[in-house]
C-alpha positions in Angstrom: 1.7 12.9 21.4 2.0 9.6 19.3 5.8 9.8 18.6 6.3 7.6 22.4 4.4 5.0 21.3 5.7 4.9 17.4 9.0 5.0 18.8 8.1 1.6 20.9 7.3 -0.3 17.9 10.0 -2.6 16.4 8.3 -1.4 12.9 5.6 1.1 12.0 3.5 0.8 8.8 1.2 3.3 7.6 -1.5 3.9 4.7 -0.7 6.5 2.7 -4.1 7.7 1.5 -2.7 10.4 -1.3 0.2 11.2 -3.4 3.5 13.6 -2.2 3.8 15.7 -5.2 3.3 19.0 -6.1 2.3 17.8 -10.0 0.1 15.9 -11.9 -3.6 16.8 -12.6 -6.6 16.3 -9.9 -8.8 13.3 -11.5 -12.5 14.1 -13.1 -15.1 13.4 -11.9 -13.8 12.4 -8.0 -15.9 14.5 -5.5 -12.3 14.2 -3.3 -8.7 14.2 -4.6 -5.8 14.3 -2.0 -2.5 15.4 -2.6 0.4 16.1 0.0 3.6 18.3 -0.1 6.8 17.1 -0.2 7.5 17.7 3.6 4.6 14.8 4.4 7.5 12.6 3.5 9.5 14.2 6.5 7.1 14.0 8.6 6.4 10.3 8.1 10.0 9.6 8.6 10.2 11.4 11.4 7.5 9.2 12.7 9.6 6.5 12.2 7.1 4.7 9.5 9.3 2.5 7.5 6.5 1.0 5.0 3.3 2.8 3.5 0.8 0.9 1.5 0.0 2.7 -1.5 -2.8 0.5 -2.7 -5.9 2.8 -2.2 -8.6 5.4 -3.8 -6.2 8.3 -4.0 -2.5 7.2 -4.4 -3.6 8.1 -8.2 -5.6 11.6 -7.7 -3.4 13.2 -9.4 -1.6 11.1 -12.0 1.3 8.9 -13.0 3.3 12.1 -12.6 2.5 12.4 -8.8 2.8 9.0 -8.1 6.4 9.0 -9.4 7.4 11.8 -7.4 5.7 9.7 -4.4 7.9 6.6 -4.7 11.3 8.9 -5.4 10.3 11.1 -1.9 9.7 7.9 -0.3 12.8 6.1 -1.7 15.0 9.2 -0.6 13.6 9.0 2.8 14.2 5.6 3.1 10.3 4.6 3.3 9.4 1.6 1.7 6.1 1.6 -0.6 3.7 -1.4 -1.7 0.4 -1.8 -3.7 1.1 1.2 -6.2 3.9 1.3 -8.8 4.8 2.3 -12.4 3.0 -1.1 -13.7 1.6 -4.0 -12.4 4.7 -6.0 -11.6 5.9 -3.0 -9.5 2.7 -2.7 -7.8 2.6 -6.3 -6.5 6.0 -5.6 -5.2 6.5 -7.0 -1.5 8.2 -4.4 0.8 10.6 -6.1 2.6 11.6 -5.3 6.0 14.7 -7.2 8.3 13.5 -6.6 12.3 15.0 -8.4 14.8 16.8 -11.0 12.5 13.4 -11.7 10.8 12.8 -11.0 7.6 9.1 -9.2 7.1 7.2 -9.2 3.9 4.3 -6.4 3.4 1.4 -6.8 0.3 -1.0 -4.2 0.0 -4.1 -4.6 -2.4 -7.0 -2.2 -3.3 -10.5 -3.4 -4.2 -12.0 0.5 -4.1 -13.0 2.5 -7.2 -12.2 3.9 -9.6 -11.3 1.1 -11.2 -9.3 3.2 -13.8 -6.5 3.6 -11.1 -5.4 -0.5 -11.3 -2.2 -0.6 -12.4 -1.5 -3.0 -15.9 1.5 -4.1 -17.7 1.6 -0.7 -19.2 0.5 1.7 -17.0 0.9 2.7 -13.8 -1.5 2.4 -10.3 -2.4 0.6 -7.6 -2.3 -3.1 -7.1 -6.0 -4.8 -7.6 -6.9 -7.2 -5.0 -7.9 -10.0 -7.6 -7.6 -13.0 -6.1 -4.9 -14.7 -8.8 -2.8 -11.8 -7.7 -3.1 -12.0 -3.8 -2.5 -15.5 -4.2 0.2 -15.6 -6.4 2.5 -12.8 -4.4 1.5 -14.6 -0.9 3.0 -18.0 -2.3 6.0 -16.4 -4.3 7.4 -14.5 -1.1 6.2 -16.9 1.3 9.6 -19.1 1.0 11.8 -16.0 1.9 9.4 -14.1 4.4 9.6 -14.5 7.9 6.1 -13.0 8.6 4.1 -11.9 5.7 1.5 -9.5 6.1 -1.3 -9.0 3.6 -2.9 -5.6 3.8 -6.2 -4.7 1.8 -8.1 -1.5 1.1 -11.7 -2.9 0.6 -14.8 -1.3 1.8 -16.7 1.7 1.6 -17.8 5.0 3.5 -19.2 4.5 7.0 -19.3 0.7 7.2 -19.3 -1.1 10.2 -19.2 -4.6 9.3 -16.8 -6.3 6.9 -18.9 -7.7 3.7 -18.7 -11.9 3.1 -16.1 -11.4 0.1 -13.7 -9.9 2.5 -14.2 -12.0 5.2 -13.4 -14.6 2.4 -10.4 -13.3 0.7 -9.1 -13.1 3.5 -9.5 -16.3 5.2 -7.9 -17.6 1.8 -4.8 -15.3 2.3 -4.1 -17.2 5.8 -4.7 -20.6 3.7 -2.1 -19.7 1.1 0.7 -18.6 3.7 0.3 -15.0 5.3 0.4 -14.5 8.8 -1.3 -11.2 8.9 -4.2 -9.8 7.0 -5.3 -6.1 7.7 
């Protein structure tokens, strides 16, 4: 019953709160790992959802080895990922989107545990809200981005008001040159 309204929207971004993969190994100690099959990437297309943000608490339940398989399925179905890659360089990776003769640049940061699932130089993960990085990737593709929009997975179970840091960070992505921040 969404599909009308999707299908109104010049582009459609989603979170995509688990991995598409039928490999890898659940995480210890995580009361809740998420995994999709490989026809959630069908179904996303379908929706029209050109951009997921990967930078959350379960883009890594299951491994390195499911969150490859996740950016190939996405790739081949012509979805575009950010805030979770192979290392950290890939993980701060802009998705960039042309709509409308505007070019649209989407960021996605997590500041959730487990910690362990930051990408680094060397390993793979999600892209870590530190403020260096946010800063650093809102000022390096705000000369060639149109809009930028700054997305954030911050927060806990069952909150109903945003906590000061957030409201800070980002307040300070606006200052440094994004346009949105979700």
């Amino acid at each position: 019953e969404v599909m009308p309204f999707l299908r109104m929207a010049d582009v459609v971004v989603g979170n995509l709160e688990s991995p598409i993969s039928t490999r890898g190994k659940a995480v210890e100690n995580k009361k809740f790992t998420l995994r999709a099959g490989p026809i959630a990437a069908e179904a996303l297309k379908k929706a029209g959802i050109r951009v997921v943000t990967l930078a959350n608490n379960h883009s890594m339940d299951f491994g390195p080895l499911a969150l490859q398989d996740t950016l190939a399925i996405l790739g081949e179905n012509g979805i575009l990922p950010t805030g979770a890659g192979m290392d950290l360089d890939d993980a701060r990776s802009p998705a960039m989107v042309r709509v409308k003769g505007k070019t649209l640049a989407f960021l996605s940061y997590s500041l959730t545990f487990p910690l362990e699932f930051f990408a680094s130089a060397k390993r793979p993960g999600t892209a870590p809200g530190y403020i260096e990085f946010v800063k650093a990737d809102i000022e390096k593709i705000r000369p060639v981005a149109d809009l930028v929009v700054v997305s954030f997975h911050w927060g806990a179970e069952l909150m109903t008001a945003a906590k000061d840091y957030q409201i800070e960070l980002g307040h300070q992505a606006i200052d440094w040159g994004a346009d949105l921040v979700l």
